[in-house]
Rosetta silent file (secondary structure, phi, psi, omega in degrees, C-alpha in Angstrom):
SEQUENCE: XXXXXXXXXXXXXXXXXXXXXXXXXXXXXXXXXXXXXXXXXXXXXXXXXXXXXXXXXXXXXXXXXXXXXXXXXXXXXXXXXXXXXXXXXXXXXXXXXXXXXXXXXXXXXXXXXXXXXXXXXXXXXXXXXXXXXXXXXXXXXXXXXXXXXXXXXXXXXXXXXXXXXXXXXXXXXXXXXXXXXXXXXXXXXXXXXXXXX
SCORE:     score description
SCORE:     0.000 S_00000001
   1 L     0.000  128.093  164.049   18.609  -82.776 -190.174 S_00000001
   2 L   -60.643  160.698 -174.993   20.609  -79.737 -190.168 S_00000001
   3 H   -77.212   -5.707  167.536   22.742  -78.140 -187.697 S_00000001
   4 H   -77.975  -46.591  162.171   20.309  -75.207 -187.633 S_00000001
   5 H   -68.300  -19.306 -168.159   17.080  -77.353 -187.048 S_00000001
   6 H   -65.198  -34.927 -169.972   19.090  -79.318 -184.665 S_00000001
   7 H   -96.100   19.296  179.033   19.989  -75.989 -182.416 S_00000001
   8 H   -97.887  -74.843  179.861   16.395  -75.131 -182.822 S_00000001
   9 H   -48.021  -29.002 -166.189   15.203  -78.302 -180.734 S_00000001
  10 H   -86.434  -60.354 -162.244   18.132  -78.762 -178.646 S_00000001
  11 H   -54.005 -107.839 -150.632   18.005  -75.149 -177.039 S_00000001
  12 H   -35.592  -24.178  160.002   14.573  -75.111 -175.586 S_00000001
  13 H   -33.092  -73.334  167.224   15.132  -78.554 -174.503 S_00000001
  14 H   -31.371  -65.120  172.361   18.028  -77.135 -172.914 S_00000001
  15 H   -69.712  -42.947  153.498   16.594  -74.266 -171.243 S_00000001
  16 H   -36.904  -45.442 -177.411   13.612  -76.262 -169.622 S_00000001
  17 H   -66.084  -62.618  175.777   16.400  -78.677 -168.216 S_00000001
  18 H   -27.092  -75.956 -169.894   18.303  -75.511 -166.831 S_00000001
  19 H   -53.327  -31.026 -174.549   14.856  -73.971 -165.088 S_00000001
  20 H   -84.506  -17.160  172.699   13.935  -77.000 -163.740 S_00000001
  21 H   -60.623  -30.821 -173.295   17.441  -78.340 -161.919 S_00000001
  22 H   -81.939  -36.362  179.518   17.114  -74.622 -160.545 S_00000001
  23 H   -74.945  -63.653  170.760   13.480  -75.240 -159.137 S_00000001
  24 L  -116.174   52.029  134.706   14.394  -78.124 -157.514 S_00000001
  25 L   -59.830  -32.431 -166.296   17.668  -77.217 -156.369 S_00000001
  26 L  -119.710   12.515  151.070   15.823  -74.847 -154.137 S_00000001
  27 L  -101.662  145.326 -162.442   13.049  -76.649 -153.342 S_00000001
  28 L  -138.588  167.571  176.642   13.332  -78.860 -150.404 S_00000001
  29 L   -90.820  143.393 -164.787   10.785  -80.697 -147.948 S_00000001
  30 L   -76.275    6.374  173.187    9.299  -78.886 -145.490 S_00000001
  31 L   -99.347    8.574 -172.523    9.801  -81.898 -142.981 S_00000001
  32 L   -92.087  -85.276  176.630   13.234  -81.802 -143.706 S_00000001
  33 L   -99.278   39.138  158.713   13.968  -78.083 -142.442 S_00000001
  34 L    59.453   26.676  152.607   10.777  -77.653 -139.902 S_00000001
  35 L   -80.463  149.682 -179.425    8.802  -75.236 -142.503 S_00000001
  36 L   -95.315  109.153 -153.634    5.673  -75.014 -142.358 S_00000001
  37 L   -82.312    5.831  147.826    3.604  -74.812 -145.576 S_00000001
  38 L   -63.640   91.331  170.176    0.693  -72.899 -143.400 S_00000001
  39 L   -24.224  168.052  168.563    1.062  -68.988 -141.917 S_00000001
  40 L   -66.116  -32.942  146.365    1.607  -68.624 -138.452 S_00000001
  41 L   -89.350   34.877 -165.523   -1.617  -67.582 -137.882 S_00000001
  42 L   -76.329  -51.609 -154.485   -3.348  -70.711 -139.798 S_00000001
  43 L   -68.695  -28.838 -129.150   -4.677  -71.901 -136.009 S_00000001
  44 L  -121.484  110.810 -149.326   -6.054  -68.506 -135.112 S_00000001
  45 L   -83.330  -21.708  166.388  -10.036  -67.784 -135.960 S_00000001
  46 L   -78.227    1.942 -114.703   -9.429  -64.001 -135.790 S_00000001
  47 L  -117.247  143.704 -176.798   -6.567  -64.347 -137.868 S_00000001
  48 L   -74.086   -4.301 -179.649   -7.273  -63.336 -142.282 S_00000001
  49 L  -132.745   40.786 -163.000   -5.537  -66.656 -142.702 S_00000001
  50 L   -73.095  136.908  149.897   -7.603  -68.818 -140.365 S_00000001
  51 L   -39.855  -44.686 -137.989   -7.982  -72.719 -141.894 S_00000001
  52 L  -106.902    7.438  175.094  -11.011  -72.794 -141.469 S_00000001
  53 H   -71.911  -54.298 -159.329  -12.422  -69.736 -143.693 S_00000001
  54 H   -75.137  -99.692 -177.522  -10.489  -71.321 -146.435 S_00000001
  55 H    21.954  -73.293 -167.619  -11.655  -74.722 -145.865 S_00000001
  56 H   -64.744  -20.032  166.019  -14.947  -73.293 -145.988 S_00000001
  57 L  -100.159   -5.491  165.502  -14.488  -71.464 -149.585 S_00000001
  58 L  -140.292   39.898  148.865  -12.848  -74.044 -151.157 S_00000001
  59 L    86.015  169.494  163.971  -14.387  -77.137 -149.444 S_00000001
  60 H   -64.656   12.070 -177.926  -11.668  -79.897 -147.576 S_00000001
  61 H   -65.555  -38.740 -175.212  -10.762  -80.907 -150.675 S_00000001
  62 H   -73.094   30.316  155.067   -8.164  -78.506 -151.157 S_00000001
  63 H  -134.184   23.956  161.998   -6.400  -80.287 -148.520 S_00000001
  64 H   -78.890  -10.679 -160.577   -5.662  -83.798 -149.464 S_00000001
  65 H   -78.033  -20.650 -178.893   -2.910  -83.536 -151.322 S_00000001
  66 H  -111.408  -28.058  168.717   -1.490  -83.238 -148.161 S_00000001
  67 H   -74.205  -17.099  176.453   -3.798  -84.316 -145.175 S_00000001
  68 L    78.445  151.322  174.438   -4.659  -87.515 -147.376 S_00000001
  69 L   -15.659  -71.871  164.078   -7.842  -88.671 -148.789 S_00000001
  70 L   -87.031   69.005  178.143   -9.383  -89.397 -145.531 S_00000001
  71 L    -2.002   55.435  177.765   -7.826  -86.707 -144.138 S_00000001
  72 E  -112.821   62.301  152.404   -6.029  -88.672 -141.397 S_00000001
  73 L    53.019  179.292 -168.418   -2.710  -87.058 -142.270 S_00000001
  74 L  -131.744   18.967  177.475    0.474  -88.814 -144.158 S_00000001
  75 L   105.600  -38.770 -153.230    3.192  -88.633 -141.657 S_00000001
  76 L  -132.975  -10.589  164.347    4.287  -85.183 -142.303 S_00000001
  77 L  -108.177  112.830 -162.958    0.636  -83.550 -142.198 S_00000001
  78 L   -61.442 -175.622 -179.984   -1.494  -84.041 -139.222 S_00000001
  79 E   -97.612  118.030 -163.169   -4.569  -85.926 -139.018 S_00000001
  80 L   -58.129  -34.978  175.833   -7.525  -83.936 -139.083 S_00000001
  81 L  -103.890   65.355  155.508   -9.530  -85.375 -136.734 S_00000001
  82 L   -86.265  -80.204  176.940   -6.860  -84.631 -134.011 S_00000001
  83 L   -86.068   22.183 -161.318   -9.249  -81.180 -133.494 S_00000001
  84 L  -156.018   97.441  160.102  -11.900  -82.027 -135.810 S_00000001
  85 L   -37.598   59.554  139.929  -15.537  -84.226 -135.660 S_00000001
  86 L   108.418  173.718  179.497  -14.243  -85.390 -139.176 S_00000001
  87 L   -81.416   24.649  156.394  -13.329  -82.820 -142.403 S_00000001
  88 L   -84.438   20.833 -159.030  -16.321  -80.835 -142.107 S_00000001
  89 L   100.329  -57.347 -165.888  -14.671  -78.739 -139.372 S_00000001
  90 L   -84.102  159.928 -155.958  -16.325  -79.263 -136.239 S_00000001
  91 L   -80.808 -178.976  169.918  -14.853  -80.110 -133.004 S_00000001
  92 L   -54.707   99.753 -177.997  -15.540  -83.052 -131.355 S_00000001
  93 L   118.854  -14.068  161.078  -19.049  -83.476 -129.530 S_00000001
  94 L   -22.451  -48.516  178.913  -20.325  -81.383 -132.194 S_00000001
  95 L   -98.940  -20.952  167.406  -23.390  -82.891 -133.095 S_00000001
  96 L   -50.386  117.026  177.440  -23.685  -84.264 -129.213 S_00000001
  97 L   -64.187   15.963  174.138  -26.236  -82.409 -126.931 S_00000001
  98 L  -119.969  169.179  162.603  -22.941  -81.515 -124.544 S_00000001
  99 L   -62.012  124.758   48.987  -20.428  -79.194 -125.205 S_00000001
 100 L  -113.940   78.322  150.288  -19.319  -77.380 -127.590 S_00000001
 101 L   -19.559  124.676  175.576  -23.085  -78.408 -128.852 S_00000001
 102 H   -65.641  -44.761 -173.083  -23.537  -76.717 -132.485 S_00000001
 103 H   -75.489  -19.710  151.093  -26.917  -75.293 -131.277 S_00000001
 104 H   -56.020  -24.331  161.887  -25.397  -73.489 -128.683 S_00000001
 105 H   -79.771  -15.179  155.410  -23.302  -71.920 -131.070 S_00000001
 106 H   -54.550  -73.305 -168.818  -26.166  -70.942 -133.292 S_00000001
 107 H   -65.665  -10.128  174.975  -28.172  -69.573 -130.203 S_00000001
 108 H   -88.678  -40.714 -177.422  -24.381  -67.610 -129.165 S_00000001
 109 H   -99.429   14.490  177.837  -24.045  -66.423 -132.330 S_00000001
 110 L    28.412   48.901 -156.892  -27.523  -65.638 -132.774 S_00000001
 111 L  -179.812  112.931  175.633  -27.370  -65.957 -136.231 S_00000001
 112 L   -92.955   14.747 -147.192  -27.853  -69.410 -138.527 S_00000001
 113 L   -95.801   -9.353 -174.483  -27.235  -68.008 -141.885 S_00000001
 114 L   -89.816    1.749  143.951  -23.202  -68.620 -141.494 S_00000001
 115 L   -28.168  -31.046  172.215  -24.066  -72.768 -141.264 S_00000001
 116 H   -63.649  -39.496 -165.908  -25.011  -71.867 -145.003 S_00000001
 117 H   -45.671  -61.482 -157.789  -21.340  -71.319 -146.019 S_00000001
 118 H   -88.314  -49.329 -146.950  -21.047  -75.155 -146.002 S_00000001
 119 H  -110.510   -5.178  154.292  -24.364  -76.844 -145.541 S_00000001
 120 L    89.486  153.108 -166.834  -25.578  -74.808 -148.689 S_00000001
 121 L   -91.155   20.557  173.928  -28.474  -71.939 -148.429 S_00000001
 122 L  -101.161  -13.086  173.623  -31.260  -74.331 -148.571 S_00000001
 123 L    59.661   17.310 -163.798  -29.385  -75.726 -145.524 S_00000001
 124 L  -103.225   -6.642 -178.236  -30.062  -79.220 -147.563 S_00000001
 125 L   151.836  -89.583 -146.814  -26.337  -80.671 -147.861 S_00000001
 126 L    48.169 -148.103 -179.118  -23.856  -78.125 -149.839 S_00000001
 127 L   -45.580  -50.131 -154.469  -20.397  -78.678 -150.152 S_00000001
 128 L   -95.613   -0.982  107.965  -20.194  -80.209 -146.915 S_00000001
 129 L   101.092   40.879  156.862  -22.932  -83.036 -148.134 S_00000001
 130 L  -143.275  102.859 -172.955  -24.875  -82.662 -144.863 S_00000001
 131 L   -77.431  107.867  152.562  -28.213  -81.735 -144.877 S_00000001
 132 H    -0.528  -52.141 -162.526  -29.742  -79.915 -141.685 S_00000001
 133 H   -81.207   -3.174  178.500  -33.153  -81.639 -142.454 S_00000001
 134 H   -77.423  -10.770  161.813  -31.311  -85.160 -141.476 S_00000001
 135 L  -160.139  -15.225  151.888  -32.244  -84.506 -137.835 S_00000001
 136 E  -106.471 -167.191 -164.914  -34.205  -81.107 -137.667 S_00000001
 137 L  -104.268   99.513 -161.999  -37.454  -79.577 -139.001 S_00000001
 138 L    24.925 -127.495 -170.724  -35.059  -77.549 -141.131 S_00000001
 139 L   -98.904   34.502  170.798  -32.278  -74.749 -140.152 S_00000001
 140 L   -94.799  -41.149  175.956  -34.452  -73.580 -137.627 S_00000001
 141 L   114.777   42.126  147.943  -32.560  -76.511 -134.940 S_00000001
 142 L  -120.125  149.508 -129.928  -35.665  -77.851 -133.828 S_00000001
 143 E  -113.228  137.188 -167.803  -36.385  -81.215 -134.227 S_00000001
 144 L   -18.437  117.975 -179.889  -38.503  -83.450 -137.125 S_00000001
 145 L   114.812    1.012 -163.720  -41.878  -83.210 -135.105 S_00000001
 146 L   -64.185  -59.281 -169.072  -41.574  -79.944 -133.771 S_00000001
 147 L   -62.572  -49.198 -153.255  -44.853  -78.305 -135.166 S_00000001
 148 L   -78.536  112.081  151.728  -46.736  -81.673 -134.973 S_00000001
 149 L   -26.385  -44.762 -150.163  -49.078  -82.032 -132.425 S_00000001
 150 L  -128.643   31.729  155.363  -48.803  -85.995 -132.339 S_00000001
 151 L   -94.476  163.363  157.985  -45.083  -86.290 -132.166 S_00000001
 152 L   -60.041  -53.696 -152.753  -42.946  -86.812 -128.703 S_00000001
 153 L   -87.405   20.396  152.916  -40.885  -84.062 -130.309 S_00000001
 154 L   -19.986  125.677  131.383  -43.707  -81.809 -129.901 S_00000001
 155 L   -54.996  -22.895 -169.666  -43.046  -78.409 -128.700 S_00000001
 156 H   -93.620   12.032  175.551  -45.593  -77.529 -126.445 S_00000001
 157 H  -102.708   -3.203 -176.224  -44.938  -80.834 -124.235 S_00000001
 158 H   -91.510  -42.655 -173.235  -40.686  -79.420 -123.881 S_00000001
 159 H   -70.462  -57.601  178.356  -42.640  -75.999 -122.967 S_00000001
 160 H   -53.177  -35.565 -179.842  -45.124  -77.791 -120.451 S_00000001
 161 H   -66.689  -71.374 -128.764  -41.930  -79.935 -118.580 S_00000001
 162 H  -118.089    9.914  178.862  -39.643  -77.096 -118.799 S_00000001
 163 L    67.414 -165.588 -156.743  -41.394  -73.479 -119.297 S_00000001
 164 L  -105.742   -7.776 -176.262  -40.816  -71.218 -121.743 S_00000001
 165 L   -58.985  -52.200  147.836  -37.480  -69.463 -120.878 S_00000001
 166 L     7.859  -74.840 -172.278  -35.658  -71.343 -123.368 S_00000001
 167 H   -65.707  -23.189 -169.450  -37.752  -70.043 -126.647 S_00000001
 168 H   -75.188  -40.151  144.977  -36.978  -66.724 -125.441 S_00000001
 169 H   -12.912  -84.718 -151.528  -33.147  -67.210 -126.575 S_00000001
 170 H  -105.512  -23.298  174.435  -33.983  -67.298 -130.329 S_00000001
 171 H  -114.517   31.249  151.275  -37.927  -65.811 -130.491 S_00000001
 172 L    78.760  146.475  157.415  -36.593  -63.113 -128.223 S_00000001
 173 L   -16.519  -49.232 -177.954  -38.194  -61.916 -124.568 S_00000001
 174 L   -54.056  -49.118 -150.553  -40.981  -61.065 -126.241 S_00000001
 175 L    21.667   81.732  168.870  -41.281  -64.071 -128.031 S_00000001
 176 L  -129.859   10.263  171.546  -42.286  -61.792 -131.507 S_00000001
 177 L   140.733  -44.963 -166.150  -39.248  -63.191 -133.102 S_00000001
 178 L    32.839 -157.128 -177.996  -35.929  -62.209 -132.023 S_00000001
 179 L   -50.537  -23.205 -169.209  -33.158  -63.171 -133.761 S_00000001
 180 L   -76.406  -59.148  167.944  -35.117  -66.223 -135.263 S_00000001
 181 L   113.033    5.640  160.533  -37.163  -64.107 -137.062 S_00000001
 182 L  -125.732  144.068 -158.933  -40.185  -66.114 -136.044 S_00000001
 183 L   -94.030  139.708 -169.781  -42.848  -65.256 -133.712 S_00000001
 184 H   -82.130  -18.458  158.371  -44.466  -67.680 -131.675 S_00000001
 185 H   -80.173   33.799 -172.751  -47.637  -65.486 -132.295 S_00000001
 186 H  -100.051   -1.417  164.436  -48.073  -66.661 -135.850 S_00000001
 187 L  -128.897  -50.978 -166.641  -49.743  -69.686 -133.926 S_00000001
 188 L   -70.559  162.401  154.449  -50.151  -68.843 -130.610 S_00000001
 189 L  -100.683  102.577  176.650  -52.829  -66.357 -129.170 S_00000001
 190 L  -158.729  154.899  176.298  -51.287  -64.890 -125.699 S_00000001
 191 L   -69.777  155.916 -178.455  -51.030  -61.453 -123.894 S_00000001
 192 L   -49.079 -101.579 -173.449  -47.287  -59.622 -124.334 S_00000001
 193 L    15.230  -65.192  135.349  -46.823  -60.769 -120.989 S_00000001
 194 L   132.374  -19.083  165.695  -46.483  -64.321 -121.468 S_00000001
 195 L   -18.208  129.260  161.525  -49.842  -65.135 -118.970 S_00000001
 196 L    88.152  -17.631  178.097  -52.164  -67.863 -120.682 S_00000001
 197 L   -79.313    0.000    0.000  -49.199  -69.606 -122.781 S_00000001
């Protein structure tokens, strides 16, 4: 081999070896000198760099390398379910008919469609591989049986214990829809009033 092909292979060799001893010359671990590989606002839900928007576009996955498989952290990344009912997000008690109850946050935020981000717009599983329909009669948050006559989980026997103030949350004062967008007169027959329901 000549000394011309020789300085052909040997340089770029050579200059790869260069950039990288320079790359990690200056990179160092961030548990080492107490950086944080997160902004400063990562915690903060108003904040354009909130976890948990990006979580939500580009699923928990994008956070194993450091949070670990099961996202119970590696020593130098916490463990997710510190704050979290597991790596979909939600806090603890989440699914739990106490607080911070998800359908109270539905019925706060009067508005189911951002549960879609995750749970996909069929509300059937998405990213987040949890389907709605696994304990209600879909994304409305009422529960397998609702509609059915012959269920426990009837509605009209939770309106006969407990009245009607309730439906008025999500199918509005009125109860022509509200925020739900469905009107309890697309079965029932009753005066505006609410008399006779």
């Amino acid at each position: 081999m000549g000394p011309l092909k020789q300085l052909t292979i040997v340089f770029p060799l050579a200059a790869v070896a260069i950039v990288l001893a320079a790359c990690s010359a200056d990179r160092q671990d961030p548990a080492d000198n107490g950086l944080l590989a997160h902004p400063d606002t990562w915690m903060e839900e108003e904040s354009a760099d909130f976890h948990g928007a990006l979580v939500a576009e580009n699923t928990p996955q994008s956070c194993t390398s450091c949070h670990g498989e099961q996202f119970e952290g590696d020593g130098r990344a916490p463990d997710c379910y510190q704050c979290h009912n597991g790596p979909g997000g939600h806090p603890e008690g989440w699914v739990s008919p106490l607080e911070p109850f998800h359908g109270q946050a539905v019925e706060e935020a009067q508005d189911i469609t951002h549960c879609s981000t995750c749970h996909g717009v069929d509300y059937r599983g998405g990213w987040a591989a949890v389907s709605c329909y696994e304990c209600h009669n879909g994304p409305s948050g009422h529960p397998v049986g609702w509609l059915t006559p012959s269920s426990p989980a009837f509605h009209g026997h939770e309106v006969a214990d407990d009245g009607d103030a309730q439906c008025a949350a999500c199918h509005g004062a009125d109860f022509l829809g509200g925020w739900s967008g469905v009107s309890c007169t697309t079965c029932h027959d009753y005066p505006p009033d609410g008399a006779g329901r």
